[in-house]
BAKOLMI-562903 format. One record per residue (C-alpha): residue number from 1; chain; x, y, z. Coordinates in pm, 1 decimal, always signed. Layout:
<sites>
n,chain,xx,yy,zz
NUM,A,X,Y,Z
...
</sites>
This chain:
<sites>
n,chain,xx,yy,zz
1,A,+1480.7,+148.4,-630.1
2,A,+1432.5,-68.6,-364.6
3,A,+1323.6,-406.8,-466.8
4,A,+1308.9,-603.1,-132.8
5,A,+1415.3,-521.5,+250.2
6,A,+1507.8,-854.5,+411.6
7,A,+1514.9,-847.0,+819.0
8,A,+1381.4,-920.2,+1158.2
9,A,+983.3,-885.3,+1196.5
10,A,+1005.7,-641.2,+1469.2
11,A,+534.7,-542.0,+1475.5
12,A,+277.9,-600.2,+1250.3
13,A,-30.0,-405.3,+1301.2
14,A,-309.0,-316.3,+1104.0
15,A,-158.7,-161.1,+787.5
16,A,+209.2,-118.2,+907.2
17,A,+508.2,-351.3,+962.6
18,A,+860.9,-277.8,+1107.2
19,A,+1174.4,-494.0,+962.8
20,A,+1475.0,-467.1,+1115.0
21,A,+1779.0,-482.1,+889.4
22,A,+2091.3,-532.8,+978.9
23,A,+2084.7,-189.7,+1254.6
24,A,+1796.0,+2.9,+1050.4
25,A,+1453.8,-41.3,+1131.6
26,A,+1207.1,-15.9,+873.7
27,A,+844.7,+141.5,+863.7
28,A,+676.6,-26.8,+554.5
29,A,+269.8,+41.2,+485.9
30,A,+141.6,-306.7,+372.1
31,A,-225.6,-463.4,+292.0
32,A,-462.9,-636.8,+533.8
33,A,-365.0,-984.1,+319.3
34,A,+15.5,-923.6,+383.8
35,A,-42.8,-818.3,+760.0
36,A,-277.8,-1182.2,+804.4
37,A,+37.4,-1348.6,+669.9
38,A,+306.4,-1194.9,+870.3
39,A,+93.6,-1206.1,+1168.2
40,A,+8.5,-1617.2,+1157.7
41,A,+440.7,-1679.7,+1141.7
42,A,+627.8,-1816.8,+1396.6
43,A,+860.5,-1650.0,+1606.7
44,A,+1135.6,-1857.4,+1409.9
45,A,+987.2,-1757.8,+1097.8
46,A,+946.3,-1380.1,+1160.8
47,A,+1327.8,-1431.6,+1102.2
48,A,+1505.1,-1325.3,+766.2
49,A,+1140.6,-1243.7,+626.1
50,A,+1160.6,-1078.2,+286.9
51,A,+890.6,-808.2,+179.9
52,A,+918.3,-655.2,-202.0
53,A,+869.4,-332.7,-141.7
54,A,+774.5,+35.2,-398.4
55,A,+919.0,+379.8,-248.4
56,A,+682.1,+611.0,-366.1
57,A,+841.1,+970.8,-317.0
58,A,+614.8,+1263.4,-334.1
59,A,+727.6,+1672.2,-274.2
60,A,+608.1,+1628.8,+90.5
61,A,+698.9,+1282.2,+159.7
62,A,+828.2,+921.4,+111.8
63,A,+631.5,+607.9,+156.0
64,A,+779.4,+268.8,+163.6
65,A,+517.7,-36.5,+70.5
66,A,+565.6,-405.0,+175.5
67,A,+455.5,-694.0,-36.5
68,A,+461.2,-1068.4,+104.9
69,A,+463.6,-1169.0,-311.5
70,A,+534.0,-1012.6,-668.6
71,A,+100.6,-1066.1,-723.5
72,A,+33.1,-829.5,-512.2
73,A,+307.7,-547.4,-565.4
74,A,+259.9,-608.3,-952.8
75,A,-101.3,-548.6,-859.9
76,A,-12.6,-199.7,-668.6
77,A,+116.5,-94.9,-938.6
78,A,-138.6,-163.5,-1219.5
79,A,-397.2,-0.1,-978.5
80,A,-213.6,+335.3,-1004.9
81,A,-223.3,+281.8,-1379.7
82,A,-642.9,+375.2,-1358.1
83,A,-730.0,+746.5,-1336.4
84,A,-783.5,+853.5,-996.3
85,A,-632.0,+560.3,-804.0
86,A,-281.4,+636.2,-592.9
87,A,-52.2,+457.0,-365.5
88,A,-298.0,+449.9,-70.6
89,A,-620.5,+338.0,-270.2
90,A,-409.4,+68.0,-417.4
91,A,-327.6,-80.4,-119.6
92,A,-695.5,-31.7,+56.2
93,A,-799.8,-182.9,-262.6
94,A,-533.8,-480.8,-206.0
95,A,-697.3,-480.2,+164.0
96,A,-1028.6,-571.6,+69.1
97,A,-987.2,-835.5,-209.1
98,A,-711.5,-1096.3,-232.4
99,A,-484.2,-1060.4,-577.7
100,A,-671.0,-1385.0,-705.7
101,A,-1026.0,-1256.3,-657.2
102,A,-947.4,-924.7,-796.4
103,A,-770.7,-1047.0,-1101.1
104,A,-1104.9,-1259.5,-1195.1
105,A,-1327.9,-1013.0,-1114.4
106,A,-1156.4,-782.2,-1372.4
107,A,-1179.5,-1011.0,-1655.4
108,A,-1511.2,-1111.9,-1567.2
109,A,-1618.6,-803.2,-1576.7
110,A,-1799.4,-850.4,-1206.7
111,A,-1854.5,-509.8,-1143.4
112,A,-2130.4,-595.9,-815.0
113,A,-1771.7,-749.9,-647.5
114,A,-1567.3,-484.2,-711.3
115,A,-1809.0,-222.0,-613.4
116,A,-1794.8,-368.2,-300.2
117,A,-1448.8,-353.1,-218.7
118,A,-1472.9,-36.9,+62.1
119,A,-1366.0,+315.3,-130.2
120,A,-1461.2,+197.6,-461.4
121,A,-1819.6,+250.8,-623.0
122,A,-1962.4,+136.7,-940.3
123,A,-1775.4,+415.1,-1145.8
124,A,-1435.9,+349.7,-991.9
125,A,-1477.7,-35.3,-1028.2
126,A,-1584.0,+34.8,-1471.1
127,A,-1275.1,+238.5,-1466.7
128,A,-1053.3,-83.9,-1345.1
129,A,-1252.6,-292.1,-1571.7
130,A,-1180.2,-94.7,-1875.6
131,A,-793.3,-43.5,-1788.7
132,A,-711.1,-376.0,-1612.3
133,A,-898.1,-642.9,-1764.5
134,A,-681.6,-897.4,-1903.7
135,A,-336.1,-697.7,-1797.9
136,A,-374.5,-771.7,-1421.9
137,A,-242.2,-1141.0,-1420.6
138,A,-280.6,-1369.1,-1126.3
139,A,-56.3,-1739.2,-1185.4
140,A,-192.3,-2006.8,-975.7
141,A,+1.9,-2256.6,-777.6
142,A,-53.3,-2543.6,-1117.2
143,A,+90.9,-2216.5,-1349.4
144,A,-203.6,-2083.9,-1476.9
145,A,-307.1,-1752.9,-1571.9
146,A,-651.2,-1633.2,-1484.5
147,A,-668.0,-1663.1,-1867.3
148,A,-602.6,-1989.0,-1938.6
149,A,-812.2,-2107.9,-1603.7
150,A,-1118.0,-1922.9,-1806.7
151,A,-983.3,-2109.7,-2113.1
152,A,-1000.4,-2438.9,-1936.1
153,A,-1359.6,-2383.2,-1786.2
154,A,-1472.7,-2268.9,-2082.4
155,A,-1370.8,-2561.9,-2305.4
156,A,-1651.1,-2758.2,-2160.5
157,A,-1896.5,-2565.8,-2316.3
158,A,-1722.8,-2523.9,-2657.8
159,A,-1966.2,-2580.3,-2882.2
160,A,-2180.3,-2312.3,-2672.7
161,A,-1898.0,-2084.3,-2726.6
162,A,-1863.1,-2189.0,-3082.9
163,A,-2241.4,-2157.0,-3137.4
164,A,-2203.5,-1756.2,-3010.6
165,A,-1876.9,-1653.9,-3210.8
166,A,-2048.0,-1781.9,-3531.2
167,A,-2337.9,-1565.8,-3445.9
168,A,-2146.3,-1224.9,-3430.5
169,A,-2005.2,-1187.2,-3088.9
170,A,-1666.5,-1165.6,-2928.8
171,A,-1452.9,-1484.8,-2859.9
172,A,-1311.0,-1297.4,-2596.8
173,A,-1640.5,-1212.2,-2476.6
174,A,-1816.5,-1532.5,-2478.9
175,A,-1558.5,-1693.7,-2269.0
176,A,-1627.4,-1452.5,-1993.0
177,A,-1949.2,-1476.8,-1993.9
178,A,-1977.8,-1881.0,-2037.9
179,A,-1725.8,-1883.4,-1766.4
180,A,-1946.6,-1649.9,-1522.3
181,A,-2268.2,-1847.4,-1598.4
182,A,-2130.9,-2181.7,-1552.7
183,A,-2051.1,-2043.6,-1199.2
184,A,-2361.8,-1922.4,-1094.1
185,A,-2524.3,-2165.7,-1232.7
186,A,-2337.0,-2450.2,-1105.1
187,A,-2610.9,-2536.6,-874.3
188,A,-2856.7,-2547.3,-1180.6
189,A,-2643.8,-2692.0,-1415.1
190,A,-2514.6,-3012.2,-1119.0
191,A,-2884.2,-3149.2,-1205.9
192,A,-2924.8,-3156.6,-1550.4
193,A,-2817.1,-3352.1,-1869.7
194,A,-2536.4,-3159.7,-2054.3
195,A,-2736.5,-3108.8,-2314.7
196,A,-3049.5,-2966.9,-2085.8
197,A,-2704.7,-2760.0,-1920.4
198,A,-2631.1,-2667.1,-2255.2
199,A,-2950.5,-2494.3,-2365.7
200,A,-2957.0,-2311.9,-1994.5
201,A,-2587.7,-2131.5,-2058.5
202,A,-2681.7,-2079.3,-2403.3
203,A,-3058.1,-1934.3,-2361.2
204,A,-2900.5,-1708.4,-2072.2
205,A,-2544.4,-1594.6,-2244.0
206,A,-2760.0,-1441.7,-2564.4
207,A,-2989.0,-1215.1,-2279.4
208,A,-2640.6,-1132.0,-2104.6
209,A,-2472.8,-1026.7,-2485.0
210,A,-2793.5,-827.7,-2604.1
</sites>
């Protein structure tokens, strides 16, 4: 395999790059998010660049993909893990949402966002839900999972949480929900006591669990 192709930015375009290597040049397919980066370098800094890159060889054909980071080509590849996703939806998919995004809209369960993304409806977007929630793993720049970032937000409404478990639903479950509320109700929430906020998350997570 080819883990990473380090050389000379010789285009970017929309969808494509071409590396020169030594006194091979490169065509590698990458996502809008990795052509915005490679496009806003520097002429000194389109020098020595290092994509990650996945050969995908088929009976017809070989494809080489370029990632700027591991995020996003450990990302390409869990896509192709859900039924009826290959090499090419990945990386459209990878187009329209950035690695972060995705990753929490996956454990959040925010099928409206995903559905969204162009080429993938509601039933494609519940088929990445139920395969990639919780595996697809984005670390932020303090070392956080998406995981533990839920964990975090969530601890401020741990006795909410607490409240729910104790009353028959999933930990795991709770969180996500908690964690969605307390965003779109952040607005809401801002003006009241956090007791008042309290009652609002809790009042709305038990018509959100059934």
């Amino acid at each position: 395999m080819i883990n990473a192709i380090i050389g000379d930015v010789v285009r970017v375009q929309e969808g494509e790059v071409i590396l020169r290597a030594g006194y091979v040049e490169y065509t590698l397919s990458v996502s809008a998010q990795t052509t915005s980066k490679l496009s806003n370098l520097s002429l000194e800094e389109r020098k020595a660049v290092r994509l990650l890159t996945v050969l995908v060889h088929r009976e017809d054909s070989m494809s080489l993909f370029g990632f700027y980071d591991e995020a996003e080509r450990e990302a390409f590849l869990q896509l192709q893990t859900v039924s009826g996703i290959g090499s090419k939806q990945a990386l459209k998919i990878l187009s329209g949402i950035s690695v972060k995004h995705l990753a929490e809209a996956l454990d959040t369960g925010n099928l409206k966002l995903l559905s969204s993304i162009p080429g993938i409806g509601p039933k494609t977007g519940q088929k990445m839900i139920l395969a990639l929630r919780n595996v697809l793993v984005f670390e932020d720049e303090g070392g956080k999972t998406g995981v533990e970032r839920t964990q975090s937000k969530t601890s401020l409404w741990s006795d909410i949480v607490n409240a729910l478990v104790d009353m028959g639903y999933d930990r795991r479950r709770v969180e996500e929900v908690i964690d969605g509320l307390s965003r779109q109700e952040a607005e809401a929430i801002g003006s009241l006591s956090h007791h008042d906020a309290e009652q609002l998350l809790f009042r709305s997570a038990v018509k959100l669990l059934g």
